[in-house]
GUBA-898062 format. One record per residue (C-alpha): residue in one letter; x, y, z. Coordinates in pm, whole numbers, padded with zeros to 5 digits, always signed. Layout:
<sites>
AXYZ/...
</sites>
This chain:
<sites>
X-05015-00146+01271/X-04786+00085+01464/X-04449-00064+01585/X-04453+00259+01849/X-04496+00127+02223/X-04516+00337+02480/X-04223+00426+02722/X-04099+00140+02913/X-04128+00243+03215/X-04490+00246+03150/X-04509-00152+03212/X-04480-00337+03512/X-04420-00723+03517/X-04609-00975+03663/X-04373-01051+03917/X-04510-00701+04089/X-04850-00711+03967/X-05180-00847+04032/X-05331-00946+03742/X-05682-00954+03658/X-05659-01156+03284/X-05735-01550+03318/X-05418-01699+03302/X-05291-01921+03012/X-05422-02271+02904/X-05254-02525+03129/X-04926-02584+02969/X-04877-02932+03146/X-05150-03145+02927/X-05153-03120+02524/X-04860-02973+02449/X-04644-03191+02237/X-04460-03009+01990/X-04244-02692+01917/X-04549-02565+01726/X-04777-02611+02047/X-04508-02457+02255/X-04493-02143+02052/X-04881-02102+02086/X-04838-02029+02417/X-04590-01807+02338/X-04864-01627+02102/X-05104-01639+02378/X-04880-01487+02660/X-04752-01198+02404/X-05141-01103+02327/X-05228-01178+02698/X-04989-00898+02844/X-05077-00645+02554/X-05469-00680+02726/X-05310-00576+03032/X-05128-00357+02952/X-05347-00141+02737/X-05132-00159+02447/X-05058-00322+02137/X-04843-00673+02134/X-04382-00636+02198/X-04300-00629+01844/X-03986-00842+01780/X-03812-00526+01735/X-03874-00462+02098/X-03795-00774+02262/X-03477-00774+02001/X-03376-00458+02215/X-03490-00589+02552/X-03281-00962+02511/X-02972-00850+02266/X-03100-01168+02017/X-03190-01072+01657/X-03514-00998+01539/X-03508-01335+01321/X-03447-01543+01593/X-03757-01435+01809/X-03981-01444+01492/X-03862-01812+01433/X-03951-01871+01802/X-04303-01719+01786/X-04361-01923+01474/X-04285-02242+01624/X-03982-02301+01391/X-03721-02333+01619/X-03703-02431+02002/X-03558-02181+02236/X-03275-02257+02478/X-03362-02317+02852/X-03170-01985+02929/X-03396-01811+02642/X-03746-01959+02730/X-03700-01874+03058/X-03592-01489+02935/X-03875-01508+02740/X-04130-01584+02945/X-04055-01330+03233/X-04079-01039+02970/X-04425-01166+02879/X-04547-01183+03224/X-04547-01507+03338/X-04588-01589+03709/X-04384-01751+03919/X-04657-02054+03887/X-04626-02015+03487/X-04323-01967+03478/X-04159-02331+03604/X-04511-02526+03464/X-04398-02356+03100/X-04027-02474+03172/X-04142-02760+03257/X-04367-02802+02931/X-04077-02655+02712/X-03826-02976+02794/X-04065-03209+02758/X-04078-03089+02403/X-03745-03128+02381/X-03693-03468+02524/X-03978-03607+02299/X-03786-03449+01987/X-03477-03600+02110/X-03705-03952+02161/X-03827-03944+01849/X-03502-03877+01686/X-03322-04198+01469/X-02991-04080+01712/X-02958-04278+02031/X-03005-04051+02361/X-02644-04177+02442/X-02487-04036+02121/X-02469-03684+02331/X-02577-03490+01973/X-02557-03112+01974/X-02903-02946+02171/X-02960-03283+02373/X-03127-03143+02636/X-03205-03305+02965/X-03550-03296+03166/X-03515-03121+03462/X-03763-03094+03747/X-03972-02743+03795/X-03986-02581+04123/X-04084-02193+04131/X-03946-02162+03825/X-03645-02272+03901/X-03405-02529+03711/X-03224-02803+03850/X-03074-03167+03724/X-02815-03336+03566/X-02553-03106+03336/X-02634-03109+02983/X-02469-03418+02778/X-02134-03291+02618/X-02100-03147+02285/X-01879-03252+01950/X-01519-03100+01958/X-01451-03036+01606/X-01132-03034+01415/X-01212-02855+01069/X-00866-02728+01012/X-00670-02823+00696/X-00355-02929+00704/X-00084-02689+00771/X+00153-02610+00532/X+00512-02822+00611/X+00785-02550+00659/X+00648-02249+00719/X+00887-01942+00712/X+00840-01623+00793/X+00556-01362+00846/X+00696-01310+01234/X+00498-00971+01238/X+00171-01129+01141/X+00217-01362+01353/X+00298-01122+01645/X-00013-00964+01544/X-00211-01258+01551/X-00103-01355+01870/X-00133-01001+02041/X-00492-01035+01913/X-00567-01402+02048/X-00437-01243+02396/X-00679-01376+02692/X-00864-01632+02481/X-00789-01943+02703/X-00667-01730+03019/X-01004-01676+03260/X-01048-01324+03379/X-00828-01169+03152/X-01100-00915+03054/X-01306-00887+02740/X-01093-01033+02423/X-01091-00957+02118/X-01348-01177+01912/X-01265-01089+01510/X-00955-01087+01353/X-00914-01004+00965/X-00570-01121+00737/X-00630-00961+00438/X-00377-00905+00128/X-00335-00903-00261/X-00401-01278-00466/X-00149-01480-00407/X+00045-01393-00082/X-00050-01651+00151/X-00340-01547+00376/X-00467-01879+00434/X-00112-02015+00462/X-00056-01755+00744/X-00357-01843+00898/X-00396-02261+00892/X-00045-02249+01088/X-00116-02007+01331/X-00431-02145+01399/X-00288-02463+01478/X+00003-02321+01661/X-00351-02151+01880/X-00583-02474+01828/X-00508-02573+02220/X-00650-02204+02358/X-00962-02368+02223/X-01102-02669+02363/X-01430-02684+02258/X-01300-02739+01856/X-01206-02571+01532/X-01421-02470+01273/X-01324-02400+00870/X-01522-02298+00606/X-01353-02165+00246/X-01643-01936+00151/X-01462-01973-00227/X-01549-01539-00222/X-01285-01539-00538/X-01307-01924-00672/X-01302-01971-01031/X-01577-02106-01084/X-01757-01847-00947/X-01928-02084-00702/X-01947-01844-00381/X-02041-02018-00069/X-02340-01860+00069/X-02413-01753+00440/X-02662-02033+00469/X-02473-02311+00317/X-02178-02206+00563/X-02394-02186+00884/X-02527-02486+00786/X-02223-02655+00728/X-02108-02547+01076/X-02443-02703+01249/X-02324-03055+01085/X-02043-03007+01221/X-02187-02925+01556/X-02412-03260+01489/X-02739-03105+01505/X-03010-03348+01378/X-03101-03266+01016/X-03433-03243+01146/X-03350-02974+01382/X-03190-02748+01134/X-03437-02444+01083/X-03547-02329+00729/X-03480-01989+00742/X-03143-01831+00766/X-03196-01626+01070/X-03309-01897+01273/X-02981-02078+01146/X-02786-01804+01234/X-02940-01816+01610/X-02948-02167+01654/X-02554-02141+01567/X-02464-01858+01748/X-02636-02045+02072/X-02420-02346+01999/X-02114-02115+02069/X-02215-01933+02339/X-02064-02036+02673/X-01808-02234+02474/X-01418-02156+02335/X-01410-02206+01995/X-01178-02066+01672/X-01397-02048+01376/X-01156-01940+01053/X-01367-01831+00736/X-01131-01804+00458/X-01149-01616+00134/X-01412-01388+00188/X-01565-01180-00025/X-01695-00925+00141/X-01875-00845+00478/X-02203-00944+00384/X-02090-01286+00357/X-01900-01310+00701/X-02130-01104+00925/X-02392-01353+01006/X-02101-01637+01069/X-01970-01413+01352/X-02112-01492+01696/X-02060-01218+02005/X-01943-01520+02261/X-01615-01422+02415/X-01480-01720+02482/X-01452-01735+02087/X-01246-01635+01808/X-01315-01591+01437/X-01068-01547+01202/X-01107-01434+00851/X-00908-01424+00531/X-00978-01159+00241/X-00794-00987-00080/X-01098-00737+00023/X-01026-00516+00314/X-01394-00588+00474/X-01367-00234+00682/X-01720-00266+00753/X-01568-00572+00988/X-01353-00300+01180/X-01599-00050+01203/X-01916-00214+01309/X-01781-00543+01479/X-01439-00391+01624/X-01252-00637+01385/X-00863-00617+01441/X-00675-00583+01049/X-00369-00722+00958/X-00214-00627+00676/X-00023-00960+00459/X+00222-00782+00219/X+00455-00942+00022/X+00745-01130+00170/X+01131-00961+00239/X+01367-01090+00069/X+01508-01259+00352/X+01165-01435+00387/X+01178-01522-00010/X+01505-01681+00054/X+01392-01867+00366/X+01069-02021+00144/X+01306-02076-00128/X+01560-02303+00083/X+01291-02470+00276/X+01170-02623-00031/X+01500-02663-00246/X+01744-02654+00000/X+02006-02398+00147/X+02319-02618-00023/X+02127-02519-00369/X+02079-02168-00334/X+02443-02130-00150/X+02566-02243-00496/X+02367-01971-00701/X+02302-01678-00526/X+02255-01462-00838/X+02035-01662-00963/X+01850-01719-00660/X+01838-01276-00632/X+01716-01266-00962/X+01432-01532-00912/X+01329-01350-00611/X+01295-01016-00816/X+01101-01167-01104/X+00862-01301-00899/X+00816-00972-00683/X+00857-01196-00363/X+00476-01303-00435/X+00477-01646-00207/X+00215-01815-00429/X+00494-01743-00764/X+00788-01828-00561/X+00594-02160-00503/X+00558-02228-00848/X+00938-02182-00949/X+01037-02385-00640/X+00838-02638-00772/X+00997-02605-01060/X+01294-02653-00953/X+01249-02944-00699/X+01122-03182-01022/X+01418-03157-01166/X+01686-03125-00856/X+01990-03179-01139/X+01912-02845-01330/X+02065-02533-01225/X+01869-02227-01128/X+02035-02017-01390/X+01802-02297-01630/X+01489-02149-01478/X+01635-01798-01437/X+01691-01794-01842/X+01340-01875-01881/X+01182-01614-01707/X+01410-01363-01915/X+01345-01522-02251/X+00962-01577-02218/X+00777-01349-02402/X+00489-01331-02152/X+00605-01317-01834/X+00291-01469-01614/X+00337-01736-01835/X+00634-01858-01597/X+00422-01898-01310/X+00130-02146-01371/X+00128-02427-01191/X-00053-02620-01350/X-00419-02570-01226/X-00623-02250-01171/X-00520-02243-00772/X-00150-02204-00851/X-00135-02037-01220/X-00079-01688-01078/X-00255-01531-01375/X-00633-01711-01294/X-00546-01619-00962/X-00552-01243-01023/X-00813-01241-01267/X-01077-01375-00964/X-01020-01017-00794/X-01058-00852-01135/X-01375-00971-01243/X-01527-00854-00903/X-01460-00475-00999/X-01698-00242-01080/X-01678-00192-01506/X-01496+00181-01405/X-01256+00059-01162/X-01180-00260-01421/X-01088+00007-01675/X-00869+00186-01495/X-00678-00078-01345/X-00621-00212-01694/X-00492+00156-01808/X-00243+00153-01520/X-00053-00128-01740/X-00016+00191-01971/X+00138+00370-01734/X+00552+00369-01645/X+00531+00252-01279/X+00649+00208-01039/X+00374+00418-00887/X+00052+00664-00984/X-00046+00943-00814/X-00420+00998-00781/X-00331+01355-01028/X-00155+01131-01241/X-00387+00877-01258/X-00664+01109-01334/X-00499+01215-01638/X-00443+00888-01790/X-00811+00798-01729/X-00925+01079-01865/X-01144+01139-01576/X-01200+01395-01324/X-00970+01351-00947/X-01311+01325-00756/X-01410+01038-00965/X-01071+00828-00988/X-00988+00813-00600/X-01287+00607-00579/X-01189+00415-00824/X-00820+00413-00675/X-00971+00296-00288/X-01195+00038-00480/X-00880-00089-00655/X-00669-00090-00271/X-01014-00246-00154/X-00946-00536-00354/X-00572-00532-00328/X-00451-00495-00667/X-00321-00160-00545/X-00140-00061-00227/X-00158+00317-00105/X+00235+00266+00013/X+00185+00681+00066/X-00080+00914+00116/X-00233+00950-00250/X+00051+00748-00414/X-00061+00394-00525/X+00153+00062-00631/X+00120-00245-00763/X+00362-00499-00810/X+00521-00631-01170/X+00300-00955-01183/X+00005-00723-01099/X+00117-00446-01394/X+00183-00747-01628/X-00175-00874-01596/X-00317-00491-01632/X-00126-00478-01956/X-00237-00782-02070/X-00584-00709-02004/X-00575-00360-02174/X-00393-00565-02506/X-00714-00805-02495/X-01007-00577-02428/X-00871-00266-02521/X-00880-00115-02853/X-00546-00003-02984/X-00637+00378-03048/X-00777+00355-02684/X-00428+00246-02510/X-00264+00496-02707/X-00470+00753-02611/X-00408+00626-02235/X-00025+00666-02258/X-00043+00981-02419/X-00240+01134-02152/X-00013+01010-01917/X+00276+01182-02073/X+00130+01459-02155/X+00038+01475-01779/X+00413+01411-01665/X+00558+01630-01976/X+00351+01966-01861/X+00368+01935-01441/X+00733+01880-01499/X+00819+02140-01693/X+00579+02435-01475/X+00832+02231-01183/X+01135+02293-01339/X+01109+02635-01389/X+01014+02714-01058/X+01372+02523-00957/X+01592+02722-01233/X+01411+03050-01283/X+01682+03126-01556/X+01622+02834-01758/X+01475+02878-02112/X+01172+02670-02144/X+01090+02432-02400/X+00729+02415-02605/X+00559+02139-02535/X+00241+02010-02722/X-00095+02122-02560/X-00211+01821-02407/X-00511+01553-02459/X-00825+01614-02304/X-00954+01460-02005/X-00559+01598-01921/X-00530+01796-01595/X-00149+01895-01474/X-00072+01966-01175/X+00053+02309-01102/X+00312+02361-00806/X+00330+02751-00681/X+00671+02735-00575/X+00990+02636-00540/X+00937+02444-00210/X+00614+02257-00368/X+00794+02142-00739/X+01069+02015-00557/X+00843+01811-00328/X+00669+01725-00666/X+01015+01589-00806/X+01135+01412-00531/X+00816+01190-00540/X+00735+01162-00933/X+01142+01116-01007/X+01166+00731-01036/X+00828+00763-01218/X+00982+01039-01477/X+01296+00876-01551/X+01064+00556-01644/X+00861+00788-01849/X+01191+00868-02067/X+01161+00507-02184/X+00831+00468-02177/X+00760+00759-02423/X+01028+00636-02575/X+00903+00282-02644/X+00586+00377-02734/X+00706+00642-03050/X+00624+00943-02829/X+00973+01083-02844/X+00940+01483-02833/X+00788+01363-02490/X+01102+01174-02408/X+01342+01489-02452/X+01158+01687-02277/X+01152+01490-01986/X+01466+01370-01962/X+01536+01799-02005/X+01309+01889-01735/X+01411+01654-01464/X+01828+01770-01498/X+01894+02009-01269/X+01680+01819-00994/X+01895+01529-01050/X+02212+01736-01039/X+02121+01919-00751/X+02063+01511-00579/X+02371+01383-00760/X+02215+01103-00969/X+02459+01115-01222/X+02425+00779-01356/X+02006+00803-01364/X+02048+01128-01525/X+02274+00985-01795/X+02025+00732-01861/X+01776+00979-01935/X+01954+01189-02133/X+02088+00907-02370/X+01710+00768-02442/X+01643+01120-02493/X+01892+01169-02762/X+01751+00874-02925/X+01440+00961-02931/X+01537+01319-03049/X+01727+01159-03337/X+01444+00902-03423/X+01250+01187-03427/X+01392+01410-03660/X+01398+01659-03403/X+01686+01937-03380/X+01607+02146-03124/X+01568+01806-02902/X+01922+01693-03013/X+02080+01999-02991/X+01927+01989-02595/X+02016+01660-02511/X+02328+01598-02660/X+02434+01902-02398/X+02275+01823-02132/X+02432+01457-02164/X+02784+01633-02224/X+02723+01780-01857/X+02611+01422-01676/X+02916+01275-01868/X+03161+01480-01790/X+03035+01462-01412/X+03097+01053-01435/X+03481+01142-01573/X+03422+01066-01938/X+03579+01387-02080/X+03594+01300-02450/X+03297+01219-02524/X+03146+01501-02308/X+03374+01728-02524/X+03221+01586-02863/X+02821+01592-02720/X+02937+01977-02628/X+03021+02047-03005/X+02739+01878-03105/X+02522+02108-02946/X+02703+02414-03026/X+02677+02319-03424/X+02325+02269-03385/X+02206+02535-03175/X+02359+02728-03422/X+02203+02589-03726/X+01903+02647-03583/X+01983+03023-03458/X+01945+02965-03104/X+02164+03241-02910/X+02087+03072-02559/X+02128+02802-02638/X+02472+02839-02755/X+02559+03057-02470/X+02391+02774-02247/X+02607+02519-02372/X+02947+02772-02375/X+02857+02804-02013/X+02838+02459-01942/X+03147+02398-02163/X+03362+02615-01993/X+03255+02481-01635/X+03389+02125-01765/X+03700+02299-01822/X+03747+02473-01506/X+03734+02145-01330/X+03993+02007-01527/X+04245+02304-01439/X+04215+02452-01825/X+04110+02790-01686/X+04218+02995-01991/X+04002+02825-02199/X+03703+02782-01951/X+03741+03194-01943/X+03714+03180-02333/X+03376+03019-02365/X+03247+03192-02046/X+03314+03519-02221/X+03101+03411-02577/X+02852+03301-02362/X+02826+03643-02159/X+02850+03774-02537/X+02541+03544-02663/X+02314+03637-02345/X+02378+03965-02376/X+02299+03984-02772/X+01980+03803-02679/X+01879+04054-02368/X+01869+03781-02149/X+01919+03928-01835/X+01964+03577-01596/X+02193+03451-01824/X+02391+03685-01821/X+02426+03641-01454/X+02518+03335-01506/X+02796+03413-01729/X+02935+03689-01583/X+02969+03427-01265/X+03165+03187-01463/X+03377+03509-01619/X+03477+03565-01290/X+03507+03254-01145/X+03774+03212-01442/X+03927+03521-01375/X+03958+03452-00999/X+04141+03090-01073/X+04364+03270-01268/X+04455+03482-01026/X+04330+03785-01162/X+04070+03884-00854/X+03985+04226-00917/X+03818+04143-01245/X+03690+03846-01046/X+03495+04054-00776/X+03392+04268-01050/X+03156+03996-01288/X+03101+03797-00946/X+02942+04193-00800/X+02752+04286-01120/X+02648+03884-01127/X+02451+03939-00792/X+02275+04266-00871/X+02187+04087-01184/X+02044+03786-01041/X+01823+03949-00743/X+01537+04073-00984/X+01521+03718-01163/X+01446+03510-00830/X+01715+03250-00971/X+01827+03135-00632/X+02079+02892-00756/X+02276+03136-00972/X+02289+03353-00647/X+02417+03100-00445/X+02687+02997-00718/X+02778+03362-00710/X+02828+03369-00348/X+03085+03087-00354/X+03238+03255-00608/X+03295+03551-00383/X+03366+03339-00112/X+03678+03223-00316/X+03742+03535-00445/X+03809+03673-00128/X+03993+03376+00062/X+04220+03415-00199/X+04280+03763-00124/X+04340+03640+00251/X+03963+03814+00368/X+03900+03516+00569/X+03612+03659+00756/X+03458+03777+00445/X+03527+03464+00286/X+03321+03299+00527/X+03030+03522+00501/X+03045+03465+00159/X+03014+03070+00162/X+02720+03084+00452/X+02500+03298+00202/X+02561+03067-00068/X+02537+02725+00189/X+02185+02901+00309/X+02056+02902-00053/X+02178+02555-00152/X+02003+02426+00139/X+01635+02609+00062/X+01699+02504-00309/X+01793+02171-00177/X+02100+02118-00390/X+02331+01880-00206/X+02653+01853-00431/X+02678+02206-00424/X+02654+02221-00088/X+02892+01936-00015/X+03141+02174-00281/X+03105+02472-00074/X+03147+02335+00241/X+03486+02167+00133/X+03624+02557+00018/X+03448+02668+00371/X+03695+02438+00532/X+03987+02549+00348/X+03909+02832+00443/X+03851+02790+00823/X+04194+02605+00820/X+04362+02884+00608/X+04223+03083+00944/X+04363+02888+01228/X+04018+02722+01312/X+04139+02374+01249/X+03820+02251+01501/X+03592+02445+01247/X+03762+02326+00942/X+03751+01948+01039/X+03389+01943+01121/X+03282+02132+00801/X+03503+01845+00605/X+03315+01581+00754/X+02973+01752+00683/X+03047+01786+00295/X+03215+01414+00311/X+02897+01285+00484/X+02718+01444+00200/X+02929+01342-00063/X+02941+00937+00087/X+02531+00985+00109/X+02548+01068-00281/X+02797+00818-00354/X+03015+01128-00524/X+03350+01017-00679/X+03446+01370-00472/X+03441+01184-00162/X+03720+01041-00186/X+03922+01406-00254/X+03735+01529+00061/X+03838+01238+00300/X+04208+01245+00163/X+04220+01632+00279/X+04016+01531+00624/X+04304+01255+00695/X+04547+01466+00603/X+04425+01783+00856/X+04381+01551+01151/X+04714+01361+01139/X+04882+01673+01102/X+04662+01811+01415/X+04773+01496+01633/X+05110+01572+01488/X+05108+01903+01642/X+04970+01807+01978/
</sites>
C-alpha cells in the first residue's frame, strides 16, 4: 500500500463538515481497557479515510501533523500504551471526531485510566507518575481537579569534595544553562555536551556543576552512567536507560511499554511541561543518547563523552565544550587541595616535576596525590624518584582498580577504534612527538594523505588526539606511552622498524628540499631514497620551507635523537645538518648544539666520515656562538682534517669560512683574513660560484676591519654581482652590511645607511633575526656617527628588543651602548 496522501488541503475536518458515515460505536458502554480504547482509534482512522476518499493517515503523516514520533502513534493505535489527555484529545480532532465524540471519547479515555490506576497494587494516594484524574466531559471540553503531583528525583552522585578549577567550563556551562529557571527568558538551550580525552574529569566537571544548577530545576535530577567505555564492556543500552528513568519517575511496572519507542514517548511526556536536568554520562556515541533527549524547554540534558558526538551539535543544536587538560596552576590547586599547600610550599620542584610527568591529566594527578596522602611522612622527591626510575612509566599511575589505573582507562577508547585507526595510533608511539602532521603521518603509515586524515579525525573523535592546529595533531606523554606500548605488544618488530624509518625518511627528505630553498649556496648532502608508502613534502619556496621549519622544528630536533636511539644515525646527521641555518637565523643556539652533538655521535657510531667531518663543523659554529672558543677551535680542525681526507674542496672552504668568521668576532682579523682567503682559493678551485661569494664577503669584511677599505669594497662589489645569479638571499644581505660598514668607515654616512636597509630588507624576507638585530646595532652607530641621535636610539632598542626576544648573550653589549647614548643625550640637554 501507498504511503502517498493527497495534498492536505484536500481534507476538511469534521468540525466544518457534515458527515454522511454512521458515527462510531458508543464509546461510553464496553470500553474497559487501553486495548478497547485503541479500537476506536482504529475505527475513527478507517472511518475518515471512507470520507475522505482516500486511504487511512499513515503514522508518518500524523508524525508530521502532531511533532510525536512515528513509534509513539503506532504504540497508541496498537493499544500498547495510553495517550495523554493533551494527546487523545489531538488525536481525535485529526481523525474527525465531533464535538459530541469528541468529549464522550475523553470521557471514555479516563475512565480507562482511572480503572488502570484502580486496579493497580499502588494506593490512589501514593500520587505515582501518570495518575490521572477523572474529569467531567462537556463539548469536549476538560475540567477538574489538577493532576496529583509527580516524584522529584535526586539521581545525582555525590560531588567530588574540593573541586578546583575548570572556571572556563564552568563559564561555559553556565552561559549555556542561561534562562532555565528564569520564565520568559526565550527559548534555552536544551543539550549541552563535555567531552574530552580518558581521564580528565568530565564527569567530575559535571556532578559539581550540576549541583551548583540542581535548584534551576525543581521538578528533580536525573543520572544515568551509560558505561559507553566501561571495562567490562557492559554498555548501557537506550532501553535499559529510559527505563531506568521511568522507575525513577515511579511509573507502575505494569505501565512500562514493551517496545522502545513507546518508552521513549511515554518518557519524553513525563518531562514535558516540567524543569528537569537529566545528565547522561560516558557516552558512547549519539546513537546511544539521542532517544534519552526530550525537546521540553523547561529541561536540560547534559552529556559526558571522550567521543565528540557532532551528530549532537548538528542535528539537536547541542552546545560543545571542550575539557582539556588542566594548567598548571589548576594541577597545583588539585594537588594542595588533597595534600595540602604547607606540603607542596616545601617542595616545589618536586611538586613541578610531578605535574609534568603526569601531563596535568586530573585522573593521574589523583593517583600520585593519593599516593602521597597514605603516607603524609614521605617526601615528594620519594614519589618523584619513582616515576624517573620506573621502567614503564603508566605503571606509576594505577590506582589500584580499572577506574583509576590510567592505563585500563585508555585502553576502553582504544578498543572502540576501527582496526586502521588502532594501527595508526599505535605507530604514532614510533614517532618523535611532540606532534604529527597529517603529511607526516601519512608517511609513517605508509598510507596515502586521503586515507590517514580519516583516520587522524577518527583518532580526535575519540580524543586520543587533539588537532591543537589546523592539520597538526597531539597527544599527550601518557597517551604516546600507551601507543608505544601497544605497538611493542601487537606489533611485530620488523613492522615498528619499518614505521620509524618511514618517518625519518619522511623528515630527512622534506627537510633537506627546505633547507636548500633557505641557503641556496649550501652543498647538499645524499640522502638514502626513502621507504615506500614514503611521500615528502615538497615546499616551492623560500617563504613555504621556512613556514615548514618553523612548525616541524621541535619535531626535527626530537628526530635527531630519535634516529639516533633507534640505530638510524646517517638520518641523525643529516637532520641535525639540515635544520642549522634555520636555527641560526632564530638564535637557538643551545637546541642547535644539542642537535649537532647527537649528530656527531651518531656519525661516529656510524662509521661515517663525511657525517663527522659535517657535524663536528657545524657544532664548532653553535659553540663558538655560546662562548666556548676552544673547543669550537678543535671541532674546526676536526673538520678541516677530515674534509680533507676525504677530498672535499667545499667543504674545507666551508669550514675556512666559518673558521675565520669565529675569528673576526674575537678581534683576530689577520688571521680571520687568512682562512677567508683559502676558502675563496678552495671555491674557486672547485667552480663554485656562491661560494665564492661568500668568501670574497668575508675577504673583505677582513680587509675592511683592518682598515684596508678599498680592497674591502672591492671583494664586498664582486661578492654582490656574484651572488645575484645564485638567488642566495642571505649571502646578499651579509654583503650589504658589509658595505654598509665599509662605507661608514669611510665617513659615507648616507651610503652607509642605504647599505644596511638593503641588507635589513633581506634579513627580514629570509626571516633571520640575529642578523637583523647585528645590523641594526651598526645602523645605529651609524645614525649616531651622523648626528641623528633620535634615529640611532630607536634603531638600538629595535635590535635589543630582538636580541632580549632571542635571549642573545649580545643583548647585553646592545643595552650597555643604548644607556650609554641616552645619558649622554640628557647630559647634553
Amino acid at each position: 500500500m501507498s504511503d502517498q496522501r493527497g495534498p492536505s488541503g484536500a481534507r476538511q475536518t469534521m468540525a466544518g463538515t457534515v458527515r454522511s458515515a454512521s458515527p462510531v460505536s458508543p464509546p461510553d458502554t464496553g470500553v474497559h481497557t487501553v486495548p478497547e480504547l485503541a479500537a476506536l482509534l482504529r475505527q475513527l482512522r478507517r472511518r475518515e479515510a471512507r470520507q475522505q476518499g482516500e486511504t487511512p493517515l499513515t503514522y508518518r503523516q500524523l508524525a508530521a501533523k502532531t511533532g510525536w514520533s512515528r513509534g509513539v502513534i503506532g504504540e497508541y493505535f496498537a493499544g500498547n500504551i495510553l495517550p495523554p489527555p493533551e494527546r487523545f484529545d489531538t488525536l481525535i480532532r485529526l481523525l474527525g471526531a465531533s464535538p459530541a465524540e469528541q468529549g464522550a471519547l475523553a470521557t471514555a479515555r479516563d475512565r480507562v485510566e482511572e480503572r488502570r490506576r484502580l486496579a493497580s497494587p499502588e494506593h490512589p494516594s501514593t500520587g505515582r507518575a501518570g495518575r490521572a484524574v477523572v474529569r467531567s466531559r462537556a463539548g469536549g471540553g476538560r475540567a477538574g481537579t489538577p493532576p496529583a503531583r509527580l516524584p522529584v528525583p535526586r539521581q545525582l552522585p555525590p560531588a567530588l569534595p574540593g573541586f578546583v578549577g575548570r572556571a572556563a567550563q564552568l563559564a561555559q556551562l553556565d552561559a549555556g544553562c542561561a534562562g532555565h529557571g528564569t520564565p520568559g527568558d526565550g527559548e534555552p538551550t536544551t543539550t549541552l555536551t563535555l567531552s574530552g580525552t580518558a581521564g580528565v574529569g568530565k564527569t567530575t566537571l559535571a556532578v559539581y556543576w550540576a549541583h551548583r544548577v540542581a535548584d534551576r530545576f525543581p521538578d528533580g535530577q536525573l543520572y544515568v552512567d551509560l558505561r559507553g567505555f566501561d571495562a567490562t564492556g557492559a554498555v548501557v543500552t537506550p532501553a535499559e536507560a529510559v527505563r531506568g528513568f521511568l522507575e525513577a519517575l515511579e511509573v507502575p511496572l505494569e505501565r512500562i511499554p514493551t517496545h522502545l519507542p513507546a518508552q521513549v514517548g511515554l518518557y519524553r511526556s513525563l518531562l514535558a511541561g516540567r524543569r528537569m536536568l537529566v545528565l547522561l554520562d560516558n557516552a558512547r556515541d549519539v546513537e546511544q543518547v539521542r532517544p534519552l533527549l526530550a525537546g521540553s524547554p523547561g529541561c536540560l540534558f547534559l552529556v559526558t563523552s571522550r567521543n565528540r558526538l557532532a551528530g549532537l551539535i548538528t542535528a539537536e543544536g547541542a552546545r560543545q565544550i571542550a575539557v582539556d587538560l588542566l594548567s598548571t596552576a589548576e594541577a597545583w590547586q588539585l594537588l594542595a587541595r588533597r595534600l595540602g599547600p604547607d606540603r607542596l610550599t616545601v617542595e616545589p620542584q618536586a611538586v613541578d616535576e610531578m605535574i609534568e610527568r603526569c601531563v596535568r591529566l586530573p585522573l593521574a594527578l589523583a593517583v600520585l596525590a593519593a599516593r602521597g596522602a597514605a603516607h603524609p611522612t614521605f617526601p615528594l622527591a620519594t614519589i618523584v624518584d619513582e616515576l624517573r626510575e620506573s621502567p614503564r612509566l603508566l605503571d606509576s599511575f594505577d590506582g589500584g582498580d580499572t577506574g583509576t589505573d590510567v592505563q585500563s582507562v585508555f585502553s576502553w577508547s582504544y578498543r572502540n577504534l576501527t582496526p586502521a585507526a588502532a594501527r595508526l595510533f599505535r605507530l604514532l608511539g614510533c614517532h618523535p612527538g611532540p606532534d604529527v602532521g597529517l603529511a607526516a603521518a601519512a608517511s609513517l603509515a605508509g598510507l596515502p594523505r586521503s586515507q590517514v586524515s580519516r583516520l587522524l579525525a577518527e583518532l580526535a573523535h575519540a580524543h586520543l588526539v587533539t588537532e591543537h592546529a589546523p592539520g597538526r595533531f597531539v597527544a599527550h606523554d601518557l597517551l604516546r606511552a600507551y601507543a608505544g606500548e601497544l605497538a611493542g605488544n601487537l606489533d611485530p618488530a620488523g613492522d615498528r622498524e619499518a614505521a620509524v624509518r618511514r618517518g625519518l625518511d619522511h623528515y630527512v627528505h622534506t627537510a633537506h628540499a627546505a633547507a636548500l630553498l633557505l641557503q641556496p649556496g649550501r652543498d647538499p648532502v645524499a640522502p638514502a631514497d626513502p621507504l615506500p608508502g614514503v611521500h615528502p613534502e615538497e615546499p616551492t619556496d623560500h617563504g613555504r620551507a621556512l613556514a615548514w621549519f618553523t612548525a616541524e622544528y621541535p619535531v626535527l630536533l626530537a628526530a635527531v635523537t630519535h634516529a639516533g636511539r633507534h640505530g638510524f644515525d646517517g638520518h641523525a646527521w643529516q637532520l641535525a645538518w639540515s635544520l642549522v641555518d634555520f636555527l641560526q637565523r632564530r638564535g637557538n643556539w643551545s637546541d642547535l648544539a644539542a642537535a649537532q652533538q647527537a649528530a656527531l655521535a651518531g656519525a661516529r657510531r656510524a662509521g661515517d666520515r663525511p657525517g663527522q667531518a659535517n657535524a663536528h663543523r657545524d657544532l664548532a659554529r653553535v659553540l663558538s656562538r655560546l662562548g666556548r672558543v676552544d673547543e669550537a677551535v678543535e671541532h674546526y680542525r676536526e673538520a678541516l682534517i677530515l674534509f680533507g681526507a676525504l677530498g672535499d674542496r667545499t667543504g674545507q672552504a666551508r669550514t675556512h669560512r666559518a673558521f675565520g668568521a669565529m675569528l673576526d668576532g674575537l678581534g683576530r682579523h689577520a688571521e680571520a683574513l687568512g682562512h677567508g682567503q683559502r676558502a675563496l682559493a678552495l671555491y674557486r678551485a672547485a667552480g663554485h660560484p656562491a661560494g665564492e661569494a661568500s668568501a670574497r664577503n668575508a675577504v673583505g669584511w677582513a680587509h675592511a676591519q683592518l682598515g684596508e677599505y678599498g680592497p674591502a669594497l672591492e671583494h664586498c662589489a664582486q661578492a654582490l654581482t656574484l651572488l645575484r645569479p645564485t638567488g642566495d638571499r642571505h649571502g646578499e644581505a651579509n654583503t650589504w652590511d658589509s658595505l654598509g660598514f665599509i662605507h661608514d668607515r669611510l665617513g659615507h654616512h648616507r651610503q652607509a645607511v642605504r647599505c644596511y636597509g638593503q641588507a635589513l630588507a633581506l634579513y627580514r624576507r629570509i626571516g633571520d633575526r640575529y642578523d637583523e638585530a647585528d645590523t641594526l646595532a651598526r645602523l645605529a652607530e651609524t645614525r649616531h656617527a651622523a648626528g641623528d641621535l633620535d634615529g640611532a636610539v630607536r634603531t638600538w632598542r629595535r635590535a635589543l628588543d630582538i636580541l632580549d626576544d632571542l635571549g642573545h648573550p649580545d643583548a647585553a653589549r646592545v643595552r650597555e651602548r643604548l644607556n650609554r647614548a641616552t645619558t649622554g643625550t640628557a647630559a647634553g640637554d
